[in-house]
N, C-alpha and C positions, 0 to 999 in steps of 0.2 A: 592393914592401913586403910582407912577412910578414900573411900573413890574420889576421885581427881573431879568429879561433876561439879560443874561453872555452878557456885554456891551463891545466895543471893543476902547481899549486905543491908541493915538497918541501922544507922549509924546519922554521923550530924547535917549529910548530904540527901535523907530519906534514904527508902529502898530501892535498892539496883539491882542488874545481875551484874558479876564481874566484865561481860560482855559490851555493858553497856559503860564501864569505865575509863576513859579518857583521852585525851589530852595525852596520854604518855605511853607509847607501846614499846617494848611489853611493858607490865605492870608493874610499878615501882614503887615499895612501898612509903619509904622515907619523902615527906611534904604532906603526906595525908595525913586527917585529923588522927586523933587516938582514936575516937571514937569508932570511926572507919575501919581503923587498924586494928583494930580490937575487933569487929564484928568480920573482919576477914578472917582471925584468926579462929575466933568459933565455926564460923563455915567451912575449915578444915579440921574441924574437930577438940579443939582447945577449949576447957572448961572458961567460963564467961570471966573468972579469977583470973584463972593463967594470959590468957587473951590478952586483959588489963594489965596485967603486970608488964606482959612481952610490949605492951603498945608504949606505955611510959620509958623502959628501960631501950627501945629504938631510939630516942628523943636522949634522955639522960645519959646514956653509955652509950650510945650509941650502935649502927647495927651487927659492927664483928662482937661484939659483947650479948648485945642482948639474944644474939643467934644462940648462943651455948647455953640460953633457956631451953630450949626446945628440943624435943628425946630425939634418935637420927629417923625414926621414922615419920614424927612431925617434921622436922626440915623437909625432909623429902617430897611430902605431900605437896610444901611450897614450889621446892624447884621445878618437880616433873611438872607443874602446871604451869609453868613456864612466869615464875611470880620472882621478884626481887628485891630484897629486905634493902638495897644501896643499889646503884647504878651502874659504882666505881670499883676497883680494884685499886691498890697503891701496889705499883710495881717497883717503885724505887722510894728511899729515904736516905736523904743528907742532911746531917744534922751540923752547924757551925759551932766554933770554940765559943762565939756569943749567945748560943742556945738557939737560935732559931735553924729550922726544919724546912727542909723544901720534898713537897710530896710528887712525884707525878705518879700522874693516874692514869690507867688504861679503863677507856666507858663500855658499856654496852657495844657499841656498833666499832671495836677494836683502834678506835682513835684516841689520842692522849690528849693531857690536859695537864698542867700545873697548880698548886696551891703551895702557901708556905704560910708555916708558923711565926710570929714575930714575937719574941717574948714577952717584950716591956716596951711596948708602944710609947713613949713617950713621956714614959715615968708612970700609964694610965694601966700598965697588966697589958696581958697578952692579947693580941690582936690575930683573926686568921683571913689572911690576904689570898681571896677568890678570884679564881678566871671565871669570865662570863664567854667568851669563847675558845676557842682552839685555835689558835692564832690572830693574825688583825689585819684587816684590811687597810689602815690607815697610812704608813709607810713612813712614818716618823723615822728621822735618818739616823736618829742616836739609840732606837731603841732595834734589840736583838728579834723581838716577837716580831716587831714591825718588818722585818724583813724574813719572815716566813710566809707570810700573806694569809689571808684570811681559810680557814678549812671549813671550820662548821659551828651554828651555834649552839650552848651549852644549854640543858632544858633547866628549870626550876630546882628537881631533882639531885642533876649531876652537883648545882653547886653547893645544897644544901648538904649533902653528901660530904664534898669538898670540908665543910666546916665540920660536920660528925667527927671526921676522922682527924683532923688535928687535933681536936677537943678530947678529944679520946687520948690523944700521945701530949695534950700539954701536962706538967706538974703541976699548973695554976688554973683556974676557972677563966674560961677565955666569956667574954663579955662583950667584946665589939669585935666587928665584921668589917673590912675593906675589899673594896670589887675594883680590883687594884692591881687584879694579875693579866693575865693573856688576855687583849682584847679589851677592844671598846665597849664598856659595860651601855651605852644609850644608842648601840646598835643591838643592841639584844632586850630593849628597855622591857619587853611586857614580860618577859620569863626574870626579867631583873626584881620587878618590883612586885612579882608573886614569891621571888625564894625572900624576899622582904618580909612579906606577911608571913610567913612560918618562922622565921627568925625572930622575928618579934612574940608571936603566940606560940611557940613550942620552948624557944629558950631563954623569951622573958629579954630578948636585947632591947635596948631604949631605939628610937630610927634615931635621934641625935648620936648615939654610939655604930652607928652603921654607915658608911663612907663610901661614895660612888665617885669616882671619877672616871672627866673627858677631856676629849681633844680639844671641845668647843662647837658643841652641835648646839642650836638655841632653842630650835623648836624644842629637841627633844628636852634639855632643859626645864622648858616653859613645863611639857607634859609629867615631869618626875617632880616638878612644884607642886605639882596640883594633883597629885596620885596620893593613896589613903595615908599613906603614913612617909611620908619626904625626907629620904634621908640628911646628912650633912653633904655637902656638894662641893667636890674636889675638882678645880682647873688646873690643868697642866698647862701654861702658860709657857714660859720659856724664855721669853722675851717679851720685847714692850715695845716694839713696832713691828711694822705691816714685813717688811721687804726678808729681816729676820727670822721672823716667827715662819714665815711664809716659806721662806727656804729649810726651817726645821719640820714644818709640821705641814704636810701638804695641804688638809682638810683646810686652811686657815688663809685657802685662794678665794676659797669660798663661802667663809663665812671669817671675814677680816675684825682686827680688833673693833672697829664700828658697828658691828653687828652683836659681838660677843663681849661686849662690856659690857649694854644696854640689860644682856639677858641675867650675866652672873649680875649684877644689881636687882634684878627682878628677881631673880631665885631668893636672894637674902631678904629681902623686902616680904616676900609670900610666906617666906616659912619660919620666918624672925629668930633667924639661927647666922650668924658670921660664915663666911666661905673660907674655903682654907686654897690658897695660891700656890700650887705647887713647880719650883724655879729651878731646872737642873740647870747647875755650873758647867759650862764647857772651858776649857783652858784659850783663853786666846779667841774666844767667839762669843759669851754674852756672861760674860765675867767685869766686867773694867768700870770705872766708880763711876766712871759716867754713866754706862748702862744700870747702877743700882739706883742714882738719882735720877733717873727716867724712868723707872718700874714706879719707882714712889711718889712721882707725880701722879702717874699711870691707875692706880692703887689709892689715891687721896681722895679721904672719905667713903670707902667701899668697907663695909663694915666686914672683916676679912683677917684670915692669921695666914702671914707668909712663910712656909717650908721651904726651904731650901735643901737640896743635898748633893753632894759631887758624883760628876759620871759613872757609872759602873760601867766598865770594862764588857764588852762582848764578844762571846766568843764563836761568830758566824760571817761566814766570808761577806765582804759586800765590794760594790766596786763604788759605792760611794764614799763620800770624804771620811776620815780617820779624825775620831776624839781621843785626846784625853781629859783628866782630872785634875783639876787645879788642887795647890796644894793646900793643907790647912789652914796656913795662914792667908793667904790668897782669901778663900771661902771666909774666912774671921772679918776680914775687912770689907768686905761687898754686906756681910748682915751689919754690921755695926753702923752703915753708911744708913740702910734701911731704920736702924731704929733712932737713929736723929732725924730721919726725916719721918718719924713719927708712928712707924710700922711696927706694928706685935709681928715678931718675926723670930723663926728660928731657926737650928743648922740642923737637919736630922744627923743620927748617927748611922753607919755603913751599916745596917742590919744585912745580913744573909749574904754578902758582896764574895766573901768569900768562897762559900758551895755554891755560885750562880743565882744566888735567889735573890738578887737586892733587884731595884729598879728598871726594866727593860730588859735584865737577865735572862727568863724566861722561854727559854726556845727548846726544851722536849728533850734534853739531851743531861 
């Protein structure tokens, strides 16, 4: 077997020693270029052929697949040098009667993480719905993450990963990306909008097929406008005034709809893409026609598509207040309200609600 000696790369970053590589310890190889990944694999000995193939088929099948290129003494040479073709481990898989998948993941440093497959995003093909942390600091009262509190955040790596391996278990060509699972994806914005640029240059995703959402932070808003490639840009809204929102969603003390309307108009404005509104139903709390024609006032003229979708149930103690789910028809009539008063607006369907994976589901369990 080829000595373990820190081997020196020539690739689309110039030449290095591995020593001198990153930003991500230990060394992971999923986010680096091929061309990288291919000149690491010659400095353990892989023909300049094998190398390229092994570096393409990490990206296209991803890394439990393209590992099984490699004879056991090539792997080896990887491990013992303490190098890592993924980040992640999937320790667990639940798959729902509606096809969608919830993965969690145990990372490098023995902490979890969630991701989940969504089949048929919205008639658009399969969608894979990324954590950008390990829980969330925000404290949103209806969501299950929110009430884990924040652990750690996810590197570039971890969540690129995260999509590898659903992409790998969907039957369909998964095409768009949503940063939609654990955690506030514009507290983690710079490892956000670098697994962005690999998403786009490894898998060929459009940033209009790639969906970040927030609580409502504006700066950082302002800076994901103006970053290389600007995804589509998802608010979780909830309500349509200060006192409600404010009791759903803490952050929203501090940065009130005066603040956060100004900026989602700015985001749409810079990146000449519509926002998409996202409105969870609470039974008995921001459900009632009056509250749907106060969103659409709210909302009048914001170039914007409104999602809606009903609570999902969580399954984690809290001592704060108890939701549920309004019923279908309930939900029917608060969008129908929205689309006379002129809103492109829709009902999502309960994707994943059933295995834990739909909407604030999410809590490691």
């Amino acid at each position: 077997m080829k000595s373990a000696a820190t081997p020196v790369l020539t690739g689309a970053c110039g030449s290095f020693s591995l020593l001198a590589l990153p930003q991500e310890s230990p060394f992971v190889a999923i986010g680096k270029s091929q061309d990288d990944i291919a000149a690491l694999g010659m400095g353990f000995g892989l023909s300049a052929q094998k190398a390229a193939r092994f570096a393409q088929a990490l990206y296209a099948e991803g890394p439990e697949i393209a590992a099984r290129q490699l004879s056991p003494e090539e792997y080896a040479s990887w491990i013992q040098a303490g190098y890592h073709f993924s980040p992640l481990t999937a320790v667990e898989e639940s798959r729902g009667s509606d096809g969608s998948l919830r993965l969690r993941c145990r990372l490098l440093d023995g902490r979890t993480s969630e991701a989940v497959l969504i089949p048929d995003a919205d008639g658009l093909g399969p969608a894979a719905c990324l954590s950008a942390l390990a829980g969330c600091a925000l404290g949103c009262v209806f969501c299950g993450t929110g009430r884990l509190g924040f652990e750690h955040q996810l590197k570039p790596s971890d969540m690129l990963a995260m999509f590898a391996a659903l992409r790998a278990r969907s039957p369909r060509p998964v095409m768009r990306a949503a940063f939609m699972g654990q955690g506030e994806p514009l507290m983690n914005l710079a490892h956000v909008i670098s697994a962005i640029a690999v998403l786009t240059r490894e898998w060929s995703l459009s940033p209009a097929a790639i969906t970040v959402s927030t609580a409502g932070l504006p700066p950082q808003m302002a800076r994901l406008a103006q970053s290389p490639l600007p995804p589509t840009l998802v608010v979780s809204l909830h309500a349509s005034d200060d006192t409600l929102r404010q009791r759903l969603i803490p952050v929203a003390r501090k940065w009130p709809l005066s603040a956060l309307m100004p900026a989602v108009r700015e985001y749409a404005r810079v990146t000449r893409r519509p926002v998409t509104i996202q409105y969870m139903l609470l039974a008995d709390v921001n459900d009632a026609p009056e509250q749907a024609h106060a969103l659409g006032t709210l909302l009048r003229d914001l170039p914007c598509e409104v999602a809606l979708s009903r609570y999902n149930p969580v399954n984690v103690a809290s001592d704060g207040p108890v939701f549920t789910r309004p019923s279908v028809v309930r939900a029917q009539e608060f969008l129908e309200i929205l689309r006379k008063d002129g809103l492109n607006a829709s009902l999502r369907a309960d994707w994943g609600a059933e295995i834990d994976a739909g909407c604030g589901q999410l809590v490691n369990r």
